[in-house]
N, C-alpha and C positions, 0 to 999 in steps of 0.2 A: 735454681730458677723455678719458679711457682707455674705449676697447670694453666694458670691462667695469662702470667706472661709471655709460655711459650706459644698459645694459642693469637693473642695480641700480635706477635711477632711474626708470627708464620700471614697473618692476614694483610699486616700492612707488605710484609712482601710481597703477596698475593693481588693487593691491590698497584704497588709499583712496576711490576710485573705486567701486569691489564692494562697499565696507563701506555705503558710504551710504544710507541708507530712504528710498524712496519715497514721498513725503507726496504725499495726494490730497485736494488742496488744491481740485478744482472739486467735490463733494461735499459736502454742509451736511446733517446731523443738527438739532437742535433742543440751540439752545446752553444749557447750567446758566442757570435764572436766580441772579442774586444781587441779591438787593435786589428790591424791586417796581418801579422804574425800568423793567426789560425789559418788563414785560406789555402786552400791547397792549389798550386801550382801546376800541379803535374802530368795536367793536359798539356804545359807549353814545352814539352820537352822536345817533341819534334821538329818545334822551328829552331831549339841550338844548334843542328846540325848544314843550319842554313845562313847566307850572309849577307844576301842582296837586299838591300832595304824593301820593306814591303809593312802591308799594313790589312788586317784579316780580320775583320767581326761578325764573318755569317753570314752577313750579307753583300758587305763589299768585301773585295779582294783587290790590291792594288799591289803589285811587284815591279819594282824599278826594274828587272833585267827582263820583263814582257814587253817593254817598248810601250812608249806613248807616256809615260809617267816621269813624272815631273818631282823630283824631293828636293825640299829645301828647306836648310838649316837658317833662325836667326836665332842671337843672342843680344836681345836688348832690354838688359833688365833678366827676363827670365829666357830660359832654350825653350826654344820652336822650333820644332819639324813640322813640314807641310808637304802633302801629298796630293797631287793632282793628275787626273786621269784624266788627257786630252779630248780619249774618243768621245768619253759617258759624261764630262765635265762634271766629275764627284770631288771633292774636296772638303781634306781630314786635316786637322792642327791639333797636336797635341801640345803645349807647352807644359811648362812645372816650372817652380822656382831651384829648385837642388835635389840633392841624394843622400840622403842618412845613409855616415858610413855605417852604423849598425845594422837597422833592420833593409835596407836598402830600398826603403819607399819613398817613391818621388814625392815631392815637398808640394805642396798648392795644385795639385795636377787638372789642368783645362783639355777636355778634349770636346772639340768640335767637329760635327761632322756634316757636310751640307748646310751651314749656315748655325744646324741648329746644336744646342749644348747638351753635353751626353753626362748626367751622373754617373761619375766611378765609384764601384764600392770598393775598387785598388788598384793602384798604379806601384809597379815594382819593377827594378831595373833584376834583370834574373843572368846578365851576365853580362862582361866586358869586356873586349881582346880588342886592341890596338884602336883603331876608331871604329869600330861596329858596338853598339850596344844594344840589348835584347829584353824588350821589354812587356811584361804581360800586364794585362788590365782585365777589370771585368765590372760590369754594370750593376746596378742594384738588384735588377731581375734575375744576376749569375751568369748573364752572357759574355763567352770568354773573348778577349781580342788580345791578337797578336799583335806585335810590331817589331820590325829591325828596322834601323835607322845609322848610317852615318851621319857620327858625332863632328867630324873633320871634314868637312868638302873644300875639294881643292880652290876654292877662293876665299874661304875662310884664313 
């Protein structure tokens, strides 16, 4: 090889070498989610240990076994649960059309609350024994709500 190809050679390395970007790969922003897959849960681990239907976003707190609350399941077309607190007259619907058995997020999910509609940025059913099922959601702001709900009321 000639003086002068080796010097040609070493340059354009030199320049491929210079062209390259720095990726700062030890650095983590907060990744895109896609899909509800990514959200972390695992604030809601507290209410598994709980069974009495009830319904918790911060602001309201509504629990079937405090008295005065009112739950009711339909199934017309899509499940609705409904919560009604006699004393404060607050009133929660969630309905959804179904349950992916894979990722186990609820299918169309409507949550109302006082009349007015609440964007979910997830609805996921996070557990199920006998007729209780245990549901976490959270807003597009990231605010978490709980829910337990019987799925079977004995006039169903």
């Amino acid at each position: 090889m000639t003086r002068q190809a080796i010097i040609l050679t070493a340059i354009i390395i030199s320049l491929a070498a210079l062209s390259c970007k720095k990726d700062n790969f030890g650095t983590r922003e907060e990744w895109p989610v896609s899909g509800t897959g990514n959200i972390d849960t695992g604030w809601f681990k507290p209410y598994l240990s709980q069974s009495t239907p009830l319904y918790h976003d911060g602001d309201i707190e509504m629990t079937y076994s405090g008295g005065g609350i009112i739950h009711s399941l339909s199934t017309n077309g899509n499940i609705c649960h409904r919560f009604v607190d006699l004393s404060t007259g607050n009133e929660v619907t969630l309905s959804y059309a179904s349950i992916s058995d894979k990722s186990h997020d609820l299918g169309s999910p409507t949550l109302t609350v006082n009349g007015t509609a609440i964007t979910l940025r997830h609805a996921r059913l996070e557990k199920e024994n006998g007729d209780t099922r245990w549901i976490s959601a959270s807003t597009e702001d990231k605010r978490n709500i709980a829910i337990i709900v019987n799925h079977r009321l004995p006039n169903q």
